[in-house]
DSSP file (Angstrom, degrees, kcal/mol; ACC not computed):
  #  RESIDUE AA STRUCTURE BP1 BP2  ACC     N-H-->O    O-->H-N    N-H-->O    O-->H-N    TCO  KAPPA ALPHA  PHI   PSI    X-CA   Y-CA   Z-CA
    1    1 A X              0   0    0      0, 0.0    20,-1.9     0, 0.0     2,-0.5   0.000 360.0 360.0 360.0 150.2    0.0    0.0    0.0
    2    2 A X  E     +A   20   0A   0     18,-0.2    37,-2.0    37,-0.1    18,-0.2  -0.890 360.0 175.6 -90.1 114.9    1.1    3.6   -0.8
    3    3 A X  E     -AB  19  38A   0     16,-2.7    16,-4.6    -2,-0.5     2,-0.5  -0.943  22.2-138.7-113.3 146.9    1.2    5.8    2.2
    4    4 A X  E     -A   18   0A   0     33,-2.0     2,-1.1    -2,-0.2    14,-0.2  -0.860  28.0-118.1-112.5 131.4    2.4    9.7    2.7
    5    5 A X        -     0   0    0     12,-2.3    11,-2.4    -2,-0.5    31,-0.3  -0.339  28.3-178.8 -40.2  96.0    4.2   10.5    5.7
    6    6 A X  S    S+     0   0    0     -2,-1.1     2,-0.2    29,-0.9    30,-0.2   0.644  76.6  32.7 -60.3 -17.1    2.6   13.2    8.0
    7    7 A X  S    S-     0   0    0     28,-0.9     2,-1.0     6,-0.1     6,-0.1  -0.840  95.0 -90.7 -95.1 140.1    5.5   12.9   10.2
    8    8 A X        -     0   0    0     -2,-0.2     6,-0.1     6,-0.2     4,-0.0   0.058  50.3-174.0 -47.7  22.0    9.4   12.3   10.4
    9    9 A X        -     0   0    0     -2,-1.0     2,-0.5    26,-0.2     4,-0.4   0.359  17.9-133.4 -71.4 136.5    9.2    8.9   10.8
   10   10 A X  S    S+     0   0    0      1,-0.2    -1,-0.2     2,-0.1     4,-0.0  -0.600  95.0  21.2 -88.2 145.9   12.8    6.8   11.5
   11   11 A X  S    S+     0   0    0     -2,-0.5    -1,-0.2     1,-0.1    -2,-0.1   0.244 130.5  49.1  92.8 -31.8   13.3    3.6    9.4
   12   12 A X  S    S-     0   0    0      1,-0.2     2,-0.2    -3,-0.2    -1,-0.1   0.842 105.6 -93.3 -97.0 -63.1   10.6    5.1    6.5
   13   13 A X        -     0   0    0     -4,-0.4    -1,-0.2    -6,-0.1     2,-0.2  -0.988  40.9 -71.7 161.0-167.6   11.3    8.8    5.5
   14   14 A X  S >  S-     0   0    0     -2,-0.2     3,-2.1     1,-0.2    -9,-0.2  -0.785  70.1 -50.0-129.5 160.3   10.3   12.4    6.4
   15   15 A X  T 3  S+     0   0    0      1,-0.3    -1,-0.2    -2,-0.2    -9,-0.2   0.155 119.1  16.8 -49.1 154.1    7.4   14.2    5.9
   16   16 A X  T 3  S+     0   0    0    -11,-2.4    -1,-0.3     1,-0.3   -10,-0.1  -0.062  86.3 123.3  89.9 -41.2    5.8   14.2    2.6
   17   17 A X    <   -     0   0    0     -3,-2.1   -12,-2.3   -13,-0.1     2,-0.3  -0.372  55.5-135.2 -70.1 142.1    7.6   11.3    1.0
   18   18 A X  E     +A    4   0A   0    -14,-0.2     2,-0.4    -3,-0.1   -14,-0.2  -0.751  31.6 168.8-100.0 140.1    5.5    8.5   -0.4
   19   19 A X  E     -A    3   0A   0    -16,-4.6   -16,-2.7    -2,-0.3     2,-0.7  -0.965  29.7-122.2-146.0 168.8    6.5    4.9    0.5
   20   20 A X  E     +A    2   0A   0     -2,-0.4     2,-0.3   -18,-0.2   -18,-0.2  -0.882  33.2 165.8-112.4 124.2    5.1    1.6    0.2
   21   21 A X        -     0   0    0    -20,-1.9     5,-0.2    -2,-0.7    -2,-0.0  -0.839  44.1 -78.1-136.5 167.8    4.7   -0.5    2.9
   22   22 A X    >>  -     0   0    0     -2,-0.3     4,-0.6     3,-0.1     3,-0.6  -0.148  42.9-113.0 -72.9 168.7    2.8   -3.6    3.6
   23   23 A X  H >> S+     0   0    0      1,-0.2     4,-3.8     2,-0.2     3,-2.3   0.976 115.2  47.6 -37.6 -69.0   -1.7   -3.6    4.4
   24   24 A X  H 3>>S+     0   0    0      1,-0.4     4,-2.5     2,-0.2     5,-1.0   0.759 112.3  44.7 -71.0 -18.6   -1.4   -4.6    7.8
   25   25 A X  I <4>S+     0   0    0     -3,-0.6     5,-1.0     3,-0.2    -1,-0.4   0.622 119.8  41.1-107.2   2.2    1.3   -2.1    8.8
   26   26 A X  I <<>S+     0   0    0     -3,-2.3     5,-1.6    -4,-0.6     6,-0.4   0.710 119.7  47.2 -83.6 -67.3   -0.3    0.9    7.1
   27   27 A X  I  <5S+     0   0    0     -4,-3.8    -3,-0.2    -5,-0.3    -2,-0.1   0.798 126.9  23.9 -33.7 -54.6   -4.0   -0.3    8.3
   28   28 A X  I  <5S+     0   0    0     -4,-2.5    -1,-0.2    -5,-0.1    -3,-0.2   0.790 133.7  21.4-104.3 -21.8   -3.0   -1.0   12.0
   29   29 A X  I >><S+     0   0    0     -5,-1.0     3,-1.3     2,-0.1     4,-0.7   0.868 119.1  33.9-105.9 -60.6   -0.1    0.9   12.8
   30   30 A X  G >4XS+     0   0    0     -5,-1.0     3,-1.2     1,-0.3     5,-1.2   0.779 114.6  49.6 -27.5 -62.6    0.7    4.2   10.6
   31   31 A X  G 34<S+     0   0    0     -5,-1.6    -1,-0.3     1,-0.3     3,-0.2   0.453 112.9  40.9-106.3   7.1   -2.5    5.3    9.7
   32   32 A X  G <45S+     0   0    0     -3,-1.3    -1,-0.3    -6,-0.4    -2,-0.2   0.419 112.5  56.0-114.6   6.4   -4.4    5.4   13.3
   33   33 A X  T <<5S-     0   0    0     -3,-1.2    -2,-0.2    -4,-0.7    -3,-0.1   0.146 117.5-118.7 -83.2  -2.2   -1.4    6.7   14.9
   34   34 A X  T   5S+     0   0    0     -5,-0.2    -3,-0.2    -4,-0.2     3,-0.1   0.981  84.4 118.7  46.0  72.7   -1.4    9.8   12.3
   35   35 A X  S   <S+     0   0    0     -5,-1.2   -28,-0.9     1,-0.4   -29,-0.9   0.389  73.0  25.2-111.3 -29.3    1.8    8.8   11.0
   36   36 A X        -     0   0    0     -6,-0.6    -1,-0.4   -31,-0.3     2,-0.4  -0.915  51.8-157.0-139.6 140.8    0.3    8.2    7.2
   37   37 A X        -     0   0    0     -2,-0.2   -33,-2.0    -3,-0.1    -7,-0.0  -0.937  39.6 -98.3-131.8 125.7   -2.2    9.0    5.0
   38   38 A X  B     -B    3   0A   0     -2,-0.4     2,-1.5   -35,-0.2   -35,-0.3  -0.181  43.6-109.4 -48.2 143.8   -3.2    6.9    2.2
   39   39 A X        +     0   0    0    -37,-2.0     2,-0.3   -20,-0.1   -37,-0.1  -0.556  68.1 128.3 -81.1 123.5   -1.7    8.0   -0.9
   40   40 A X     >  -     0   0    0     -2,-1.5     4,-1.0    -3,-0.0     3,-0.3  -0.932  69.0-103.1-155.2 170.5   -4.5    9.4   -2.9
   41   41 A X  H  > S+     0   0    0     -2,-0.3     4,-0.6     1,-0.3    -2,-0.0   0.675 122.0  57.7 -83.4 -24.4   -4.9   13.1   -4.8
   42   42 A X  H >4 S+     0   0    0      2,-0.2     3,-0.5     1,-0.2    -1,-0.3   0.855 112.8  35.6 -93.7 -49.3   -7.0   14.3   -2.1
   43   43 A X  H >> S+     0   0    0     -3,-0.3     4,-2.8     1,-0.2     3,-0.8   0.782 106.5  68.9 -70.2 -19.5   -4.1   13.6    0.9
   44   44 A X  H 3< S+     0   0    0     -4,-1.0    -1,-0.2     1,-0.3    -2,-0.2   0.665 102.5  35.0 -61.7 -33.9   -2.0   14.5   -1.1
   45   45 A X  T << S+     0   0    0     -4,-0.6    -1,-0.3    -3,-0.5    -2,-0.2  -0.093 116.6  56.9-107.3  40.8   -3.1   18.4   -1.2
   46   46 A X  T <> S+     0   0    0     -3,-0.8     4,-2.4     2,-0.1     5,-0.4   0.401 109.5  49.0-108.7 -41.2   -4.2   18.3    3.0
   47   47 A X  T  < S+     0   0    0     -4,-2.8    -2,-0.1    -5,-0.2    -3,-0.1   0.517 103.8  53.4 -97.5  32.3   -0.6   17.2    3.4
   48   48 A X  T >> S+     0   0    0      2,-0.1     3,-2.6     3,-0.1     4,-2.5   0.870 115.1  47.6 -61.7 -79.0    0.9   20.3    1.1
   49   49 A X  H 3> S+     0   0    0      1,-0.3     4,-1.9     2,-0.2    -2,-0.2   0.744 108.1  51.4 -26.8 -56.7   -1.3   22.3    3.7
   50   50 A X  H 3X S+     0   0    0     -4,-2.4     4,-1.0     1,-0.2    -1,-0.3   0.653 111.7  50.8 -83.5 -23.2    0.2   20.2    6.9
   51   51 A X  H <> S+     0   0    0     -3,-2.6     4,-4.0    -5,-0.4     5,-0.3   0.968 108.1  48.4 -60.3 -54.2    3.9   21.2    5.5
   52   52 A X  H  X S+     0   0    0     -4,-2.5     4,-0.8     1,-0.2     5,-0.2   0.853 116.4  41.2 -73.0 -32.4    3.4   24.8    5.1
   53   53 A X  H >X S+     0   0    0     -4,-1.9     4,-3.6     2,-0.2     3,-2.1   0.974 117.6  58.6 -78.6 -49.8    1.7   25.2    8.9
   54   54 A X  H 3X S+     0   0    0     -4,-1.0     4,-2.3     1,-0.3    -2,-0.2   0.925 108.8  36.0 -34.0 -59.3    4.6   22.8    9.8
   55   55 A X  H 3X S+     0   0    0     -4,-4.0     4,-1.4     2,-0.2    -1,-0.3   0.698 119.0  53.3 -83.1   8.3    7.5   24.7    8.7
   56   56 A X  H <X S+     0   0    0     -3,-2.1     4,-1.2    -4,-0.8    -2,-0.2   0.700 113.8  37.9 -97.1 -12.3    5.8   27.8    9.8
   57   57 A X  H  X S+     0   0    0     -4,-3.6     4,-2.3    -5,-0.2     3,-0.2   0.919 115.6  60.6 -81.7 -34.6    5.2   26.6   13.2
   58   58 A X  H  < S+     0   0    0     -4,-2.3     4,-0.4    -5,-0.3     5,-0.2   0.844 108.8  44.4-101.4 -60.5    8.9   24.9   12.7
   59   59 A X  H  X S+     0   0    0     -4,-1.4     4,-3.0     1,-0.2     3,-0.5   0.799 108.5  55.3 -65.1 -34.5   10.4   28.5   12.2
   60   60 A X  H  < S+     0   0    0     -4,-1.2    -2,-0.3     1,-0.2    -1,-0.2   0.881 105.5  49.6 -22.1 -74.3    8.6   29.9   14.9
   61   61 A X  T  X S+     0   0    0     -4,-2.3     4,-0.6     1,-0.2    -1,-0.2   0.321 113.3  53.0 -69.8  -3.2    9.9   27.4   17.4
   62   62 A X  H  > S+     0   0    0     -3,-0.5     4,-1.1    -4,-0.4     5,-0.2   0.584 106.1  48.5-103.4 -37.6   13.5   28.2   16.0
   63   63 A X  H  X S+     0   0    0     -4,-3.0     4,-1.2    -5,-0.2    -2,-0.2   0.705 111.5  50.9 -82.5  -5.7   13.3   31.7   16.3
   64   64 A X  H  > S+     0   0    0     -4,-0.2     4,-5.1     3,-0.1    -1,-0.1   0.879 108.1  48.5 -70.4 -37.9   12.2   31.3   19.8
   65   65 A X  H  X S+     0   0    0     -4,-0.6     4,-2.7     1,-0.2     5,-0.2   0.802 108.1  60.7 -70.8 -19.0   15.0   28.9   20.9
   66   66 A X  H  X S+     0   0    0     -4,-1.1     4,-3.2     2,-0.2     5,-0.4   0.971 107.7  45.5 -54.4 -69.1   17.7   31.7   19.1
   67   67 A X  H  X S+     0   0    0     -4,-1.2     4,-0.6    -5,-0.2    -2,-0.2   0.893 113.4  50.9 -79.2 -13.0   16.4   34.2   21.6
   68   68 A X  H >X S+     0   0    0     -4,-5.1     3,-3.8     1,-0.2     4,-1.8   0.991 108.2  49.0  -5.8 -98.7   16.7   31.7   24.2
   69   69 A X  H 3X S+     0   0    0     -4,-2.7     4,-1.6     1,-0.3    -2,-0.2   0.706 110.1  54.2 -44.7 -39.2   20.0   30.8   23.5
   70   70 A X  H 3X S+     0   0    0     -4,-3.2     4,-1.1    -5,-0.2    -1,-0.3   0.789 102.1  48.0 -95.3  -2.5   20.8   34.0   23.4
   71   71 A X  H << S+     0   0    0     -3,-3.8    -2,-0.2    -4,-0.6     3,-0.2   0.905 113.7  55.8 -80.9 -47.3   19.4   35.3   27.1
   72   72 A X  H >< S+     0   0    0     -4,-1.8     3,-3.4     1,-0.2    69,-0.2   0.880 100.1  61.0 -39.8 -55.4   21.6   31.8   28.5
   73   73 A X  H 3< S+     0   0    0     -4,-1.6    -1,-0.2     1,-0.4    68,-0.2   0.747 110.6  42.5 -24.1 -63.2   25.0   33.4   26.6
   74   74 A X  T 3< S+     0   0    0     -4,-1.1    -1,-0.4    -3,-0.2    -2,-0.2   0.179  94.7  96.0 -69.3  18.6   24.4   36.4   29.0
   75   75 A X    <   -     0   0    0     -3,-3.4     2,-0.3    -4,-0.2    66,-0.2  -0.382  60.3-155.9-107.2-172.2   23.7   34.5   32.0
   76   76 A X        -     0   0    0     -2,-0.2     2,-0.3    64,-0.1    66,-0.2  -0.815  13.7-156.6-145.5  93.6   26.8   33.7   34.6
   77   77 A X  E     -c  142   0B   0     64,-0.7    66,-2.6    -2,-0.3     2,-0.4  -0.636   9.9-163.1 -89.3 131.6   25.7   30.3   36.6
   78   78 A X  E     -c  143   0B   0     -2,-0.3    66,-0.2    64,-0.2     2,-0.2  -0.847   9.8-179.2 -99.6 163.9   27.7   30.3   40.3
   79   79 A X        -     0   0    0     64,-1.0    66,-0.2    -2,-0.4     2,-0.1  -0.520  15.4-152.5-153.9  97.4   27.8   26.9   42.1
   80   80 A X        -     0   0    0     64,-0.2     2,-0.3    -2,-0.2    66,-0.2  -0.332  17.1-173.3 -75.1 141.7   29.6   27.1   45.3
   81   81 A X  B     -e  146   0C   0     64,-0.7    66,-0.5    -2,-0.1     9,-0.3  -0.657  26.9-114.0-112.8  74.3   31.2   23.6   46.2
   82   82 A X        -     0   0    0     -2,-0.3     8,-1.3    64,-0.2     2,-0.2  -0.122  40.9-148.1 -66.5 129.1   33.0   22.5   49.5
   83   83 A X  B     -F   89   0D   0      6,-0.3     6,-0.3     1,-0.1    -1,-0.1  -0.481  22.1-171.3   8.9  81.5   36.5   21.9   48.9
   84   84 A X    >   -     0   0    0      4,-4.2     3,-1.4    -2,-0.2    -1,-0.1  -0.200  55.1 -29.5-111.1-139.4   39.1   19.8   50.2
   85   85 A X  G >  S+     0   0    0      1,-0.2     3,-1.2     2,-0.1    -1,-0.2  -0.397 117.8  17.2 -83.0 166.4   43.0   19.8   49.4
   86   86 A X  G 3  S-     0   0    0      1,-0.2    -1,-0.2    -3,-0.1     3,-0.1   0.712 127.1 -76.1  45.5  25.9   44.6   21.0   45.9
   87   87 A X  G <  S+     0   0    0     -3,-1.4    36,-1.0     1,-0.2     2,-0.3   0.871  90.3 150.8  77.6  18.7   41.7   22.4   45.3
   88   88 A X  E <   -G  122   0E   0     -3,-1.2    -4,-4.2    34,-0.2     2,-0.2  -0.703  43.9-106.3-113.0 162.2   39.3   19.1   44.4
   89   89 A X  E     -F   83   0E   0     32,-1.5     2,-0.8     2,-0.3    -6,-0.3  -0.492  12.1-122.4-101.2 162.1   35.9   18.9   45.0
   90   90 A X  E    S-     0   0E   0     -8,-1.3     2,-0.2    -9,-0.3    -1,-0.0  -0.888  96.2 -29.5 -88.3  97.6   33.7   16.9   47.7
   91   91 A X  E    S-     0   0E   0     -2,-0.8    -2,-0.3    30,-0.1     2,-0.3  -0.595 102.8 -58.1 104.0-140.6   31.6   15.0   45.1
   92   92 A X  E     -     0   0E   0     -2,-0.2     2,-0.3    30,-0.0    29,-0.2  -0.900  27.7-119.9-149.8 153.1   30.8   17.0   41.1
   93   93 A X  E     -G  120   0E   0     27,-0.8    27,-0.5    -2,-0.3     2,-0.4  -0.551  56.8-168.0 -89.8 129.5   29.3   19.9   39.9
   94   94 A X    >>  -     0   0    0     -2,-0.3     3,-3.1    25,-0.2     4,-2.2  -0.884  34.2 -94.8-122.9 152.6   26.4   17.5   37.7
   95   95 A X  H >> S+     0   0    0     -2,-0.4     4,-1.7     1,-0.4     3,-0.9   0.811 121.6  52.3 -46.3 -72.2   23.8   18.3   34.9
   96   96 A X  H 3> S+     0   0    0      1,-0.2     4,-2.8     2,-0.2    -1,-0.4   0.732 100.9  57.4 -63.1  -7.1   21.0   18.8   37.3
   97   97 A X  H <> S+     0   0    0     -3,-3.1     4,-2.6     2,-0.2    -1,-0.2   0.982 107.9  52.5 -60.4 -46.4   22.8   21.4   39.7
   98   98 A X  H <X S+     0   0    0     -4,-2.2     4,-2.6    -3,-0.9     5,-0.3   0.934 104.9  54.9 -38.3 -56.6   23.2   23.2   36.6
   99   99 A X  H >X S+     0   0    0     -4,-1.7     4,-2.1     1,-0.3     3,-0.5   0.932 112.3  44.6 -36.0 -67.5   19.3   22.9   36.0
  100  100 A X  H 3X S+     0   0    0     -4,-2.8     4,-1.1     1,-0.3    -1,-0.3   0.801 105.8  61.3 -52.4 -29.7   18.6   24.3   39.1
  101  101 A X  H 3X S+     0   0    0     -4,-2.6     4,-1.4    -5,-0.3    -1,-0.3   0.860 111.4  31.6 -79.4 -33.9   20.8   26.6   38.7
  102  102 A X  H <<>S+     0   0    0     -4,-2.6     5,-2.9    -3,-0.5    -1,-0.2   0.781 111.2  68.3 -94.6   1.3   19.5   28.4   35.7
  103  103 A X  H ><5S+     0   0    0     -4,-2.1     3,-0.7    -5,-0.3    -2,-0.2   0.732 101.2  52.9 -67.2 -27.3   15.7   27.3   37.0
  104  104 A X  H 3<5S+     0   0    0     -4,-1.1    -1,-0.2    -5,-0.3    -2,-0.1   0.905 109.2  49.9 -79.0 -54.0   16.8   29.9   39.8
  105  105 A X  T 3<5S-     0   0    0     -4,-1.4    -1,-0.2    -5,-0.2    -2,-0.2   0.381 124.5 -95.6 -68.8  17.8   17.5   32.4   36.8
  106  106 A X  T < 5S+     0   0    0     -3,-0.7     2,-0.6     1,-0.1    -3,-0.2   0.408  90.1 112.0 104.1 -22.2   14.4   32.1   35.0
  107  107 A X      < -     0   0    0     -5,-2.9     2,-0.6    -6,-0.2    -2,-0.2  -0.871  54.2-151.3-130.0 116.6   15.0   29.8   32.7
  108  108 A X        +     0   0    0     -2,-0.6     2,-0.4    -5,-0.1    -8,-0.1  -0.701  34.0 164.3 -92.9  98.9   13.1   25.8   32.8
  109  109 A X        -     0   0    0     -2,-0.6     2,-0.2   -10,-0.2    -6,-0.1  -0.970  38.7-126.7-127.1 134.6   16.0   23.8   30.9
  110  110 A X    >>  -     0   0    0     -2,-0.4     4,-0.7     1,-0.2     3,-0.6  -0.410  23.1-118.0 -86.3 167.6   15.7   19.9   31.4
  111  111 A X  T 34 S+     0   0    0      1,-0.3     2,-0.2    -2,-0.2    -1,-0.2   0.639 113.3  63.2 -89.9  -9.5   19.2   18.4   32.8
  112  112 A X  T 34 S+     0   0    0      1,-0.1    -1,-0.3   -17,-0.1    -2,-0.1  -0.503  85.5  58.3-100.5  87.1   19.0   16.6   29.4
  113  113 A X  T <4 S+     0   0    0     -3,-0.6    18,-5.3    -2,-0.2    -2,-0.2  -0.267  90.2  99.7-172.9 -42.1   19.2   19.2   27.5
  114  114 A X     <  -     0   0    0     -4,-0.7    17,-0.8    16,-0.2     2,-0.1   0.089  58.5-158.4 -39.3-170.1   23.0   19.7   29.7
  115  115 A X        +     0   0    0     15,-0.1    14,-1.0    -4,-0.1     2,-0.3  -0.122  29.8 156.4 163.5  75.2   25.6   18.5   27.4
  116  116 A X        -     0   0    0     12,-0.1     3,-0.3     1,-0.1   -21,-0.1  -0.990  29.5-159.1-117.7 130.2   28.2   17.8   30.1
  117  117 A X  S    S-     0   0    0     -2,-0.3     2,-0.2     1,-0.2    -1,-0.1   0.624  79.7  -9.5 -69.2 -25.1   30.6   15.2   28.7
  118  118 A X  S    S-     0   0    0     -3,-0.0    -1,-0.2     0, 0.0   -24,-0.0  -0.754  95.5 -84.7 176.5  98.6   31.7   14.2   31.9
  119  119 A X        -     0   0    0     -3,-0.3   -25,-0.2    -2,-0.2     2,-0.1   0.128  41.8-113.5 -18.0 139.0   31.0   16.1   35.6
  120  120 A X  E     +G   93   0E   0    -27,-0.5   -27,-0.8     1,-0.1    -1,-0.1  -0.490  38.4 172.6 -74.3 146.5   33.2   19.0   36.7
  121  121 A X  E     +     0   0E   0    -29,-0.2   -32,-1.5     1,-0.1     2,-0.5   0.180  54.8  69.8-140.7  15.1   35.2   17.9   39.7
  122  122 A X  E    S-G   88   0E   0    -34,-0.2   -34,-0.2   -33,-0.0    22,-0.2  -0.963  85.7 -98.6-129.8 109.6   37.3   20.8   40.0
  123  123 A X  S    S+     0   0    0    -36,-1.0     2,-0.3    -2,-0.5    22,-0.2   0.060  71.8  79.7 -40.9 142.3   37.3   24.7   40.8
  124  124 A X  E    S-D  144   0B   0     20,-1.4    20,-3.2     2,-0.1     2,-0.4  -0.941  81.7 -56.8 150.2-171.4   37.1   27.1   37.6
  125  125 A X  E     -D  143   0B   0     -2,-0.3     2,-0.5    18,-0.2    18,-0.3  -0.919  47.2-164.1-122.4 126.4   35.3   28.5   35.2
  126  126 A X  E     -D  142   0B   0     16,-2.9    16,-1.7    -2,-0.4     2,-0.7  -0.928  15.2-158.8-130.9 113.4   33.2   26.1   32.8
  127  127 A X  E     -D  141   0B   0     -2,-0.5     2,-0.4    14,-0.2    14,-0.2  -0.769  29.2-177.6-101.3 114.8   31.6   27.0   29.4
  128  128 A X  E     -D  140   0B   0     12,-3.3    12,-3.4    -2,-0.7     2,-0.4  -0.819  19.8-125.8-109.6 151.6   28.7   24.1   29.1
  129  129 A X  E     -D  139   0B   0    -14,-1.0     2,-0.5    -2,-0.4    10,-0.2  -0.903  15.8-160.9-115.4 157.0   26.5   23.6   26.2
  130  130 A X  E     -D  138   0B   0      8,-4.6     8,-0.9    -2,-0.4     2,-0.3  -0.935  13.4-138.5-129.6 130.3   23.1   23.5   26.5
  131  131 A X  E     +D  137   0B   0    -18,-5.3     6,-0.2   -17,-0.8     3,-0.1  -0.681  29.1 165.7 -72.9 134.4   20.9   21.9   23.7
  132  132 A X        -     0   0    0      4,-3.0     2,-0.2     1,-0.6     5,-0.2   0.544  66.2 -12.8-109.8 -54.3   17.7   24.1   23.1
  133  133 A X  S    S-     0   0    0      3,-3.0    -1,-0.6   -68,-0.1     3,-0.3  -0.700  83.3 -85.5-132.5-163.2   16.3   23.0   20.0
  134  134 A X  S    S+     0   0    0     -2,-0.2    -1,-0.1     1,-0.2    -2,-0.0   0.975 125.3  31.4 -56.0 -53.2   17.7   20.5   16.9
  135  135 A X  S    S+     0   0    0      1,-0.1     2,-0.3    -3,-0.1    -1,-0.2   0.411 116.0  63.9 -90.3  -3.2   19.5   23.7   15.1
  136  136 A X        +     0   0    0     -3,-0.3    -3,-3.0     2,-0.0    -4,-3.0  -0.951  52.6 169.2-154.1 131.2   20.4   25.7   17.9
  137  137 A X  E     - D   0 131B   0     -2,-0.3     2,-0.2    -6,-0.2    -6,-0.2  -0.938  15.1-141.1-151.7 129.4   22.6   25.6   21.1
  138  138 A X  E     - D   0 130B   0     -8,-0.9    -8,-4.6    -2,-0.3     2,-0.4  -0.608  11.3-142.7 -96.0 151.0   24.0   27.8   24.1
  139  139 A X  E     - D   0 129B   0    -10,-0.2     2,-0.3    -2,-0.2   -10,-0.2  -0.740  22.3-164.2 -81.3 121.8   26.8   28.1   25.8
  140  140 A X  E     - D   0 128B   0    -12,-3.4   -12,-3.3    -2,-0.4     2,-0.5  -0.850  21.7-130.1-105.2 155.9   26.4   28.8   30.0
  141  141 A X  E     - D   0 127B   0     -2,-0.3   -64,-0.7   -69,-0.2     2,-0.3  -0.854  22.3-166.0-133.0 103.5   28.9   29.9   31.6
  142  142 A X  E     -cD  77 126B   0    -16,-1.7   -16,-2.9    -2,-0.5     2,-0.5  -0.497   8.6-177.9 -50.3 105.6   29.4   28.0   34.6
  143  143 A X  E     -cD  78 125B   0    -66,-2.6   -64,-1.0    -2,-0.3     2,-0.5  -0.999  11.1-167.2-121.4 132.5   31.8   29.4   37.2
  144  144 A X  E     + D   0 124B   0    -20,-3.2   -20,-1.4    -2,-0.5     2,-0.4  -0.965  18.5 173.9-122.9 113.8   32.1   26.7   40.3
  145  145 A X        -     0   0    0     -2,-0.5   -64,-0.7   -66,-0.2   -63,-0.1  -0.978  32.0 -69.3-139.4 132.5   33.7   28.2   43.3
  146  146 A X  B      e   81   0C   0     -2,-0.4   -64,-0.2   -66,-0.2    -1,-0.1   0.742 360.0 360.0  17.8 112.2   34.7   27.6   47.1
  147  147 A X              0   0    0    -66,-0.5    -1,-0.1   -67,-0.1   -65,-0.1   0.947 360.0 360.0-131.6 360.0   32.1   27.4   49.6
């Protein structure tokens, strides 16, 4: 059966592309999940329609996460730590401290969303990225100091 994508689907194709897949897996899963549309001339111009509000909603959500990304740039996260010798830390500075820590500043970023390769264990000054949306990501800047 011919179905057109309404959705990104992994393993098939992205919206808009027509693919062929078998009865049963159009009937019972795709097309009552709104994944698919039969291919016929008449879905074919609803999902023209369903592009154009898609990428305009799509641009939307990309110009929000820009000016996002761009209030985090300016932000300055502290995170006081207690200490021990040379300067090493009693535990790590860890994705969700961060969270909280810009949840303090305004701003509701999930702790995966964090993009710390590996916990800070150490005093200094820490430029993390933070995923906002697919296309776009900020840098915080972390400074973790004595407490």
């Amino acid at each position: 059966m011919k179905v057109i994508l309404r959705k990104d689907f992994e393993g098939l194709g992205i919206i808009g592309d027509v693919v062929v897949v078998k009865d049963g897996y159009a009937r019972n899963y795709l097309i009552p999940r709104n994944i698919a549309y039969r291919a016929t001339t008449s879905s074919l111009r609803a999902l023209e329609e369903e592009k154009k509000q898609h990428s305009r909603q799509e641009l939307k959500l990309l110009k929000d996460a820009e000016k996002l990304a761009a209030e985090i740039e300016k932000v300055s996260l502290t995170i006081p730590m207690k200490v021990g010798e040379d300067d090493k830390l009693f535990g790590s500075v860890t994705s969700q401290m961060i969270a909280d820590a810009l949840a303090e500043k305004g701003f509701t970023i999930d702790k995966r969303h964090i993009e710390l390769e590996e916990p800070i264990r150490t005093l200094g000054i820490f430029e993390i990225p933070v995923k906002i949306h697919s296309k776009t990501a900020a840098k915080a800047k972390v400074w973790v100091v004595r407490e």
